[in-house]
LOLOBA-875374 format. One record per residue: residue in three letters; residue number from 0; x, y, z of N, C-alpha, C, O in turn. Coordinates in nm, 3 decimals. Each point is the difference from the previous one (the first is absolute). Example, Ala and Ser with C-alpha at 12.3 -4.5 7.8 and 13.67 -1.06 7.14 Angstrom:
! residues 2
+------+-----+---------+---------+---------+---------+---------+---------+---------+---------+---------+---------+---------+---------+
| type | seq |    n.px |    n.py |    n.pz |   ca.px |   ca.py |   ca.pz |    c.px |    c.py |    c.pz |    o.px |    o.py |    o.pz |
+------+-----+---------+---------+---------+---------+---------+---------+---------+---------+---------+---------+---------+---------+
|  ala |   0 |   1.319 |  -0.569 |   0.780 |  -0.089 |   0.119 |   0.000 |   0.090 |   0.120 |   0.000 |   0.104 |  -0.002 |   0.066 |
|  ser |   1 |  -0.139 |   0.107 |  -0.138 |   0.082 |   0.119 |   0.006 |  -0.077 |   0.109 |   0.073 |   0.051 |   0.111 |   0.017 |
+------+-----+---------+---------+---------+---------+---------+---------+---------+---------+---------+---------+---------+---------+
This chain:
! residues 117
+------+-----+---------+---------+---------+---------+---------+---------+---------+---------+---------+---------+---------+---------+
| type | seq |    n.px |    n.py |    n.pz |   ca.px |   ca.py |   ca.pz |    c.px |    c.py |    c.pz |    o.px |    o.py |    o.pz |
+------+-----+---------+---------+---------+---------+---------+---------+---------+---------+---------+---------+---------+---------+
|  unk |   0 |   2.213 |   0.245 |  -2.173 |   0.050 |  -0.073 |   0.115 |  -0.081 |   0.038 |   0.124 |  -0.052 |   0.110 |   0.019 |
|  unk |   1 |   0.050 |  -0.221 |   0.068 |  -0.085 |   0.061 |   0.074 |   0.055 |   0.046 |   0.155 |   0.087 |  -0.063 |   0.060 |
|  unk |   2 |  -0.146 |   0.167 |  -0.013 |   0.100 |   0.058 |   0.091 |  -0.021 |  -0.055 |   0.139 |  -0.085 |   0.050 |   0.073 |
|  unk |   3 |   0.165 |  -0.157 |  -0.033 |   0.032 |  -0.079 |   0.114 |   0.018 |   0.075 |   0.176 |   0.009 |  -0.054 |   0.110 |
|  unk |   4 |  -0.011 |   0.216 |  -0.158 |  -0.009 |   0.074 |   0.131 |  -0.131 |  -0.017 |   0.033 |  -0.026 |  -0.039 |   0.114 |
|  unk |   5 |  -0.068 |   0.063 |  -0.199 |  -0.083 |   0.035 |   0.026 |  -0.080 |  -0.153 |   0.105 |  -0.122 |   0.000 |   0.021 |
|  unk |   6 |   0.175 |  -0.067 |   0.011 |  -0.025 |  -0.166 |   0.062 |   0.032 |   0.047 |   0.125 |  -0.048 |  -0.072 |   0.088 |
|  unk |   7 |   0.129 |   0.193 |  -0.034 |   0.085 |  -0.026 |   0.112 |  -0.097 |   0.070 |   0.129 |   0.028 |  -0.014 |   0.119 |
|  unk |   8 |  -0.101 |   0.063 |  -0.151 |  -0.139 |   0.032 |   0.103 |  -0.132 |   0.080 |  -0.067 |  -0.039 |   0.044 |  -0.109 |
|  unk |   9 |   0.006 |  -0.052 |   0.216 |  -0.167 |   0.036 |  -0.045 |  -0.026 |   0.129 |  -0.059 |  -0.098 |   0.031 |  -0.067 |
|  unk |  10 |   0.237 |   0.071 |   0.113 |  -0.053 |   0.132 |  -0.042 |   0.114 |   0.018 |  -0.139 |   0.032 |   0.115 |  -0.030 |
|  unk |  11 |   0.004 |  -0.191 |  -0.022 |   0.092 |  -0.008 |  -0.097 |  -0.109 |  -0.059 |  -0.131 |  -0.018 |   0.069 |  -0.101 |
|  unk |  12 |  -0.041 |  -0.184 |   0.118 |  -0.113 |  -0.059 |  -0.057 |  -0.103 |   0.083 |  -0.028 |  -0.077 |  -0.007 |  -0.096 |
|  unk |  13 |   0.080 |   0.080 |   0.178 |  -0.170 |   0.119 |   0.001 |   0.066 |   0.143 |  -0.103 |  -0.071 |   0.071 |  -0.071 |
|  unk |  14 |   0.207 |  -0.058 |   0.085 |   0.075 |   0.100 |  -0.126 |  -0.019 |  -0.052 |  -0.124 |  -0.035 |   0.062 |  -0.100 |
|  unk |  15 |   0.063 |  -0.196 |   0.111 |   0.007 |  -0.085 |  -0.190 |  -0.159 |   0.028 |   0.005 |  -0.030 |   0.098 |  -0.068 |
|  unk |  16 |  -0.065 |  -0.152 |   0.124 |  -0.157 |  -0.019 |  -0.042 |  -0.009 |   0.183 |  -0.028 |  -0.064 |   0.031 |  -0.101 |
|  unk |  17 |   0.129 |   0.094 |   0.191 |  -0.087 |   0.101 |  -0.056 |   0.053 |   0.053 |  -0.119 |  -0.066 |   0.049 |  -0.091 |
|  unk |  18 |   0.220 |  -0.063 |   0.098 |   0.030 |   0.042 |  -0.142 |  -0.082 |  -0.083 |  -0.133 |  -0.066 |   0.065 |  -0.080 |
|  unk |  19 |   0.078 |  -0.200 |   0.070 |  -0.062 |  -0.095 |  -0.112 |  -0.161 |   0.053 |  -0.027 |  -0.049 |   0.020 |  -0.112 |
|  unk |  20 |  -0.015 |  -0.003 |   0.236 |  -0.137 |   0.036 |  -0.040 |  -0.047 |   0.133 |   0.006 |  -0.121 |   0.022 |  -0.011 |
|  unk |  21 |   0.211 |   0.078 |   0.030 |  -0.041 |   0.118 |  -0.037 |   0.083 |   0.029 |  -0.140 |   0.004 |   0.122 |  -0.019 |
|  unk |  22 |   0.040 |  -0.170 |  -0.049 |   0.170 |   0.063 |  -0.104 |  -0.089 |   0.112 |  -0.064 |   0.029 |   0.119 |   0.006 |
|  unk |  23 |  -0.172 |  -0.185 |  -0.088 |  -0.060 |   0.090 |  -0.057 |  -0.072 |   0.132 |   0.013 |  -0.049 |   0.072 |  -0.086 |
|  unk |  24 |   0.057 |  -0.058 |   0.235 |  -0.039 |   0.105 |   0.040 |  -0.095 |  -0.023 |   0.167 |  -0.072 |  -0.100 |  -0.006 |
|  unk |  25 |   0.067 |   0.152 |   0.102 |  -0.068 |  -0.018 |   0.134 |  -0.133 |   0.023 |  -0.060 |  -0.019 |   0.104 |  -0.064 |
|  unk |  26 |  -0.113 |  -0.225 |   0.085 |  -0.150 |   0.064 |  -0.039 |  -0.087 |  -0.141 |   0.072 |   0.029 |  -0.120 |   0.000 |
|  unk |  27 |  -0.155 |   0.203 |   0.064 |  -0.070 |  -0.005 |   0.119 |  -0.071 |  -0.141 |  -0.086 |  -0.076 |   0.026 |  -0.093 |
|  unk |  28 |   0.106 |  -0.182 |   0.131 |  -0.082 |  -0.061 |  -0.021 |  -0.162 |  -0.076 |  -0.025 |  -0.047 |  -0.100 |  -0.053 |
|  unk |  29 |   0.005 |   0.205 |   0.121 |  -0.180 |   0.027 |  -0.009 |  -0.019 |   0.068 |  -0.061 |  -0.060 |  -0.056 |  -0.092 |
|  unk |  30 |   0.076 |   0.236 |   0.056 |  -0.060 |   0.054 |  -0.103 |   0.131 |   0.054 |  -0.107 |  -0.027 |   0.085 |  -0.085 |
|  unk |  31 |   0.143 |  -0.131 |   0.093 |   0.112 |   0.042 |  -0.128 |   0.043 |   0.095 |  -0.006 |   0.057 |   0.033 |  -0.104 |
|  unk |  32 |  -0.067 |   0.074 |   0.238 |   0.026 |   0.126 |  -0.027 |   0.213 |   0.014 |   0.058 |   0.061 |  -0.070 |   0.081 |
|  unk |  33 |  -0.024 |   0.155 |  -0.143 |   0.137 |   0.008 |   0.059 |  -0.002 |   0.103 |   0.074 |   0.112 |   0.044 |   0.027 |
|  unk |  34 |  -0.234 |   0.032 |   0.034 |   0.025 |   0.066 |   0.094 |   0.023 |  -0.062 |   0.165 |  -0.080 |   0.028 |   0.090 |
|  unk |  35 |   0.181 |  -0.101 |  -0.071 |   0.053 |  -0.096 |   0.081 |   0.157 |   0.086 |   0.091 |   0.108 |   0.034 |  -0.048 |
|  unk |  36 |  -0.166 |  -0.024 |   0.203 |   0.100 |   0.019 |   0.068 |   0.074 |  -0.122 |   0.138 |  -0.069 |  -0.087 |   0.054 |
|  unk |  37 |   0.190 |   0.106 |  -0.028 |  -0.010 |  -0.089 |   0.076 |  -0.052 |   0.018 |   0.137 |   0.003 |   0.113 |   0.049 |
|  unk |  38 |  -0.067 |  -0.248 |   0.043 |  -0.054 |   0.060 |   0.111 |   0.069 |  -0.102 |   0.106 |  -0.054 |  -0.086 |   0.069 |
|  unk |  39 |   0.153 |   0.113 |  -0.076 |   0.077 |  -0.102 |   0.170 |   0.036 |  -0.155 |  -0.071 |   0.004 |  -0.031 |  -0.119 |
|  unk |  40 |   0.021 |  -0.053 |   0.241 |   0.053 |  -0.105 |  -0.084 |  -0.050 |  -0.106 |   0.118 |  -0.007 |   0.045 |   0.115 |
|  unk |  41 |  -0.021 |  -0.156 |  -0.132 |  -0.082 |  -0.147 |   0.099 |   0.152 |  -0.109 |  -0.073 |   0.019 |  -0.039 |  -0.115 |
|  unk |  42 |   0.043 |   0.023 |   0.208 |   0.077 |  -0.070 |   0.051 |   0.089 |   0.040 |  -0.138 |   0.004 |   0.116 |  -0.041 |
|  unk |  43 |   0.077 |  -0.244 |  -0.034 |   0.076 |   0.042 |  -0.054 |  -0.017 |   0.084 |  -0.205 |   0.079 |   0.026 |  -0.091 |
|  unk |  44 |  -0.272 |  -0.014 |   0.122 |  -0.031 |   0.059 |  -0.117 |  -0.035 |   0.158 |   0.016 |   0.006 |   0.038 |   0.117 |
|  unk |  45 |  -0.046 |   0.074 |  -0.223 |  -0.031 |   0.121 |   0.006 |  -0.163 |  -0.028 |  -0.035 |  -0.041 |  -0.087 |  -0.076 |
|  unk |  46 |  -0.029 |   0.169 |   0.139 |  -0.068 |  -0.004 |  -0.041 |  -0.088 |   0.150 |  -0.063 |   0.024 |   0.113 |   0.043 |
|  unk |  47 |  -0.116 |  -0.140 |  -0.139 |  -0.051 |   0.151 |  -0.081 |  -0.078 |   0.020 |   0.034 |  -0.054 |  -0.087 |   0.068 |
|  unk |  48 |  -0.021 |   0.234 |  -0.090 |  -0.092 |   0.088 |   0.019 |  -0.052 |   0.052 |  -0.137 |   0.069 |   0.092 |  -0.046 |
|  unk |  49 |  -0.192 |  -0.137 |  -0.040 |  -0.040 |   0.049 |  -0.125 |  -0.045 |   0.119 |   0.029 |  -0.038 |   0.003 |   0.117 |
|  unk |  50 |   0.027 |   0.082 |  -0.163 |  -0.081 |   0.183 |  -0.004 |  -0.145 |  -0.063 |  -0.015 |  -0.105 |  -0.015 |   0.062 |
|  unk |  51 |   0.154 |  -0.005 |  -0.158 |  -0.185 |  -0.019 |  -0.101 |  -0.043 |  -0.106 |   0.063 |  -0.086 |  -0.013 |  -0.088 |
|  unk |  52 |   0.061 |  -0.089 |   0.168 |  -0.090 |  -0.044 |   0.041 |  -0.016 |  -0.048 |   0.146 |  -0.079 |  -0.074 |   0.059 |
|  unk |  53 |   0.194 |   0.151 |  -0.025 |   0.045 |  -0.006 |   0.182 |   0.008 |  -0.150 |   0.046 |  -0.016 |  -0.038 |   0.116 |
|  unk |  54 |   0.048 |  -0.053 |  -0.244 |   0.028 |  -0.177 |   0.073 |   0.228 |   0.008 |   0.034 |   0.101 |   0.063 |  -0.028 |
|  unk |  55 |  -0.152 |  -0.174 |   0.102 |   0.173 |  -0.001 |   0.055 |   0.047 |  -0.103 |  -0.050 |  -0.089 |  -0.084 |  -0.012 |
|  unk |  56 |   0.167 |   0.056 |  -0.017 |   0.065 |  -0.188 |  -0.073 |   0.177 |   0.015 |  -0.014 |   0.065 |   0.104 |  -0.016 |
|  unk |  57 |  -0.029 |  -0.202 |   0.023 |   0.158 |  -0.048 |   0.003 |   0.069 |  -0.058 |  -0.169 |  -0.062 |   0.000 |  -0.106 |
|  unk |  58 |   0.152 |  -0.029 |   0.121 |   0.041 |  -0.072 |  -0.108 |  -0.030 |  -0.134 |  -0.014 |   0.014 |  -0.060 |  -0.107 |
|  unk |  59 |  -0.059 |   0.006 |   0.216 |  -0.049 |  -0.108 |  -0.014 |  -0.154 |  -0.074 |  -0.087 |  -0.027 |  -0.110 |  -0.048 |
|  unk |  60 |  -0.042 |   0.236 |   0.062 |  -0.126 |   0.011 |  -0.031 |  -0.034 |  -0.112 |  -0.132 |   0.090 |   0.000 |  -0.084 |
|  unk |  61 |  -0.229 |  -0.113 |   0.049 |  -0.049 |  -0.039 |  -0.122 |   0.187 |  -0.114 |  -0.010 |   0.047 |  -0.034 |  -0.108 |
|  unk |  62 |   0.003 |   0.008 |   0.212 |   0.098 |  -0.106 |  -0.030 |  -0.026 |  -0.109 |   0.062 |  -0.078 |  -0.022 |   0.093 |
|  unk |  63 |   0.193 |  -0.092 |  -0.185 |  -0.060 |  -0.178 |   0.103 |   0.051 |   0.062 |   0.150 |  -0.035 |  -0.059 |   0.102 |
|  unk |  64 |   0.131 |   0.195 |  -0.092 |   0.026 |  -0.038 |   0.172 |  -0.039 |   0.112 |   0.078 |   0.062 |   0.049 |   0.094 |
|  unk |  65 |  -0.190 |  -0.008 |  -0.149 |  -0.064 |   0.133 |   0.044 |  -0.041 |  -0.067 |   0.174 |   0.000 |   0.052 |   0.112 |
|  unk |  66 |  -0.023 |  -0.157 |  -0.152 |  -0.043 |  -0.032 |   0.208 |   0.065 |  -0.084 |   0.015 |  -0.059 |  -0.067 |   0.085 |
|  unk |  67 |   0.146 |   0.020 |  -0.109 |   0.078 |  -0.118 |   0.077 |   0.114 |   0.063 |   0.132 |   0.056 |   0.109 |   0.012 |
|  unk |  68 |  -0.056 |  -0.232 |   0.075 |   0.064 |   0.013 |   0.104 |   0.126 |  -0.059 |  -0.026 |   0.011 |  -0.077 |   0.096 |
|  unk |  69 |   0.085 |   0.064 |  -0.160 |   0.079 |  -0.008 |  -0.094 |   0.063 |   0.096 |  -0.008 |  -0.052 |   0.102 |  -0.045 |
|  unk |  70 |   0.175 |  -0.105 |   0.083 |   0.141 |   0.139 |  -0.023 |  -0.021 |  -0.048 |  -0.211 |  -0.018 |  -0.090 |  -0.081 |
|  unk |  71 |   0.044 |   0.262 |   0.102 |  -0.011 |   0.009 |  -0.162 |   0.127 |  -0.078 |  -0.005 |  -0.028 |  -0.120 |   0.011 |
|  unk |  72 |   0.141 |   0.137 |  -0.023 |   0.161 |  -0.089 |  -0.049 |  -0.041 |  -0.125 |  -0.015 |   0.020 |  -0.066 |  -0.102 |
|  unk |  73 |  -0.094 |   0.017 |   0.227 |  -0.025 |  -0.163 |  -0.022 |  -0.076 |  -0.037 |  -0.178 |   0.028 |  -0.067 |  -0.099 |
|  unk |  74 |  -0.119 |   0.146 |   0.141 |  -0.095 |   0.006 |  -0.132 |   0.089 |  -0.001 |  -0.124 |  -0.005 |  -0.087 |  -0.087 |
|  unk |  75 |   0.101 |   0.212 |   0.088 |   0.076 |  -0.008 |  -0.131 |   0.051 |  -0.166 |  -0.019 |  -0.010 |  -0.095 |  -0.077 |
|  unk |  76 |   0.081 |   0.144 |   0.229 |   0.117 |  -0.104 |  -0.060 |  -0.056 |  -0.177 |  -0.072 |   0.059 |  -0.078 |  -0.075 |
|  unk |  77 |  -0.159 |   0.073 |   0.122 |  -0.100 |  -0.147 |  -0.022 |  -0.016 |   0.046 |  -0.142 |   0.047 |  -0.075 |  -0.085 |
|  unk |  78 |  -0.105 |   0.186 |   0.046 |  -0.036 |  -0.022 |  -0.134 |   0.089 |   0.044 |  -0.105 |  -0.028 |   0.017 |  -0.119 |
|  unk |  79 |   0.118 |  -0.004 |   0.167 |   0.130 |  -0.013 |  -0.084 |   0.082 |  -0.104 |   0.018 |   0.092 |  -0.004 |  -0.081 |
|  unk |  80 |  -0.095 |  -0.094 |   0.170 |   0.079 |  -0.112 |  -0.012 |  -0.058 |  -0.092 |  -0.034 |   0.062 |  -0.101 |  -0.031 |
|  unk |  81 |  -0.218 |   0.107 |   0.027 |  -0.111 |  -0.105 |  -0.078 |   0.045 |  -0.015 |  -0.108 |   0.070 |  -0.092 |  -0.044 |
|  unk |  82 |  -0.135 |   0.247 |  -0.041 |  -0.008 |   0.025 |  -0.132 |   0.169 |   0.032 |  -0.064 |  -0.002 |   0.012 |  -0.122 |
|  unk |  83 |   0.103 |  -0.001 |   0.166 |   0.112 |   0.001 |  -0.049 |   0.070 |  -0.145 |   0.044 |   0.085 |  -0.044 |  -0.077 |
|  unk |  84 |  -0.104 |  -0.002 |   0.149 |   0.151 |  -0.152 |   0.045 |  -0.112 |  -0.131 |   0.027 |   0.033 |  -0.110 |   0.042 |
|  unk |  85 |  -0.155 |   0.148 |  -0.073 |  -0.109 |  -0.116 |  -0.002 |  -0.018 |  -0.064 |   0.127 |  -0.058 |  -0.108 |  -0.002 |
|  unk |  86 |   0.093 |   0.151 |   0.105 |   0.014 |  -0.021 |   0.112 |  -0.122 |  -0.078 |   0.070 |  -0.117 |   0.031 |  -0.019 |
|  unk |  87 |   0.155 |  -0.120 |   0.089 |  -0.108 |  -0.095 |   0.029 |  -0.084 |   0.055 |   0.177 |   0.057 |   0.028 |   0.105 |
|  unk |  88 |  -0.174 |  -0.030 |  -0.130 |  -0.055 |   0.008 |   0.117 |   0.059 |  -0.006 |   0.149 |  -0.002 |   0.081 |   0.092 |
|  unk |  89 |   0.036 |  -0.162 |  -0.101 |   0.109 |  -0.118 |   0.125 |   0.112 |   0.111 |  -0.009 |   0.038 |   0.093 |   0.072 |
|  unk |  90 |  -0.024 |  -0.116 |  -0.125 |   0.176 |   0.073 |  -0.045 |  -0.017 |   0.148 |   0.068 |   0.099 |   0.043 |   0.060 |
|  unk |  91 |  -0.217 |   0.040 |  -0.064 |  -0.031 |   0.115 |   0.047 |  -0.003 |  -0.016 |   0.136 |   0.070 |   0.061 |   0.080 |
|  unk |  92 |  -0.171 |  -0.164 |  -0.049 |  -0.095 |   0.026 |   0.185 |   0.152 |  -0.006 |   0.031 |   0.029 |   0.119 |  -0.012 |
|  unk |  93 |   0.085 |  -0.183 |   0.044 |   0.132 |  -0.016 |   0.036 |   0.083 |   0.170 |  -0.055 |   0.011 |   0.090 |   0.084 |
|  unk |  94 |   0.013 |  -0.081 |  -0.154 |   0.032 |   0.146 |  -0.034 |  -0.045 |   0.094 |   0.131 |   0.063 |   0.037 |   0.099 |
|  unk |  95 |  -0.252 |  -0.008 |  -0.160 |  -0.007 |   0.106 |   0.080 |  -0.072 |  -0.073 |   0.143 |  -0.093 |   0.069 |   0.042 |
|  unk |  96 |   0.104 |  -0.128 |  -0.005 |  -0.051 |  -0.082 |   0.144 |  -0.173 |   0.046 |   0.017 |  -0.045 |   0.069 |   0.091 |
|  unk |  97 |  -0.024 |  -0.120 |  -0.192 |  -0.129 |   0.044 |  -0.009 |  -0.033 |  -0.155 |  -0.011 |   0.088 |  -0.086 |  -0.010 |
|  unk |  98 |  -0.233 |   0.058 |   0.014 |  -0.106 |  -0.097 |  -0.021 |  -0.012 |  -0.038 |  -0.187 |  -0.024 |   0.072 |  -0.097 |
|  unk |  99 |   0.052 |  -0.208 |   0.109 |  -0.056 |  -0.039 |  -0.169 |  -0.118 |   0.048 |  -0.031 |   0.000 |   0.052 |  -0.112 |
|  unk | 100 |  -0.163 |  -0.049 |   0.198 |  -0.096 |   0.058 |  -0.023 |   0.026 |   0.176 |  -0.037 |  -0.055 |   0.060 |  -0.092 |
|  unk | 101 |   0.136 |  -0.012 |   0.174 |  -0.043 |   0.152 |  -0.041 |   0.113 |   0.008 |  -0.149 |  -0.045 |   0.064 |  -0.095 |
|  unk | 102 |   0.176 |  -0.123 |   0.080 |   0.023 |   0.032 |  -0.106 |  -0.035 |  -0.018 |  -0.102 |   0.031 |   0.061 |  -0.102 |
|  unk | 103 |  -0.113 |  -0.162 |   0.119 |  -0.082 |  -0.094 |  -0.125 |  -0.090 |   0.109 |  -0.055 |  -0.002 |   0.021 |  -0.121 |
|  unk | 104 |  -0.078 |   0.055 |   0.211 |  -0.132 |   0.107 |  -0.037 |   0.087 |   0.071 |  -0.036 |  -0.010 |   0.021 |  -0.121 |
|  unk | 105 |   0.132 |   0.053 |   0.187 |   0.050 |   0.103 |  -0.040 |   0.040 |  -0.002 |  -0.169 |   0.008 |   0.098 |  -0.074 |
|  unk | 106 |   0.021 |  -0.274 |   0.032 |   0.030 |   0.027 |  -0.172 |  -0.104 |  -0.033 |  -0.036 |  -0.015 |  -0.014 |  -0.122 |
|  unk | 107 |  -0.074 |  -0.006 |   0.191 |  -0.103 |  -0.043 |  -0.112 |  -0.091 |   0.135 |   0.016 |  -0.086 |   0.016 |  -0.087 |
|  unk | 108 |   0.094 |   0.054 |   0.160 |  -0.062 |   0.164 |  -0.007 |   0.064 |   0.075 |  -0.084 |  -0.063 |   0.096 |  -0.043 |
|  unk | 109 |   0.226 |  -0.118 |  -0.014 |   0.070 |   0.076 |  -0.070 |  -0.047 |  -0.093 |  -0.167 |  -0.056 |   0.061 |  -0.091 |
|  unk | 110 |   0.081 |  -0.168 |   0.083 |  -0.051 |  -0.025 |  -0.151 |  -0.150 |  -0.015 |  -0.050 |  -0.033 |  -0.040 |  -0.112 |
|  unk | 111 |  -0.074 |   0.086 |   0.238 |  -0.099 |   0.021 |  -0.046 |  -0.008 |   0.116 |  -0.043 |  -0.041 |   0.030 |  -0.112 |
|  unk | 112 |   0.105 |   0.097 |   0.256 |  -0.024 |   0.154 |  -0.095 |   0.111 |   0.030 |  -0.086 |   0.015 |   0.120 |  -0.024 |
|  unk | 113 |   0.088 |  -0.221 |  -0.043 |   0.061 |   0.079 |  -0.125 |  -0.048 |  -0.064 |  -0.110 |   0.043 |   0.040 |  -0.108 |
|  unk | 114 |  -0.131 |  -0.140 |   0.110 |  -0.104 |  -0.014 |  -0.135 |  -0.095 |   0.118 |   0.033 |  -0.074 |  -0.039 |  -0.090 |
|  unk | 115 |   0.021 |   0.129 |   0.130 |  -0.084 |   0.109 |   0.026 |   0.063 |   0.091 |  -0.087 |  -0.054 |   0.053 |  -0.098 |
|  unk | 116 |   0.184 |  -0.035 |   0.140 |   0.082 |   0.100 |  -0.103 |  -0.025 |   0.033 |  -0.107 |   0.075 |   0.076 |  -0.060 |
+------+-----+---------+---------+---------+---------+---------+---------+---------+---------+---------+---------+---------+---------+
């Protein structure tokens, strides 16, 4: 089931993304090492400090919403009401009071990188 708190702000959204993408363990996306501490946090994410190769990166890092200007929740919530209630384009820009152009990229950036998967 999917957990509907996590919709209710940005730093609630940024808890679901770090738990889901760390479960297997915290490790430094450039060289794989888990010698990984945390180093402060940029708005509502943490961000890390690798030992071994002194790079810094977030949970966001190598994702469709690594740069978007886009509250993460929005993000969820679009691609869970796409891909779960088939939800029509239209049906969204009204939801979240955004532009048909940006939501349009926004799914079509999400079903290009989950054929990548």
């Amino acid at each position: 089931m999917f957990p509907f708190a996590a919709l209710s702000s940005e730093t609630s959204a940024a808890d679901l993304l770090e738990q889901v993408r760390w479960r297997d363990g915290l490790q430094c996306p450039r060289c794989r090492s888990s010698s990984v501490i945390k180093y402060g946090s940029y708005r509502a994410f943490q961000r890390y400090l690798c030992k071994d190769c002194d790079r810094t990166f977030n949970d966001k890092i190598r994702m469709i919403f690594a740069h978007a200007k886009i509250a993460l929740d929005k993000w969820l919530f679009t691609i869970y009401t796409f891909v779960r209630f088939n939800t029509s384009i239209r049906q969204l820009t009204a939801e979240l009071d955004l532009s048909y152009k940006t939501l349009h990229r926004r799914v079509e950036r999400f079903t290009n990188g989950s054929t990548r998967l």
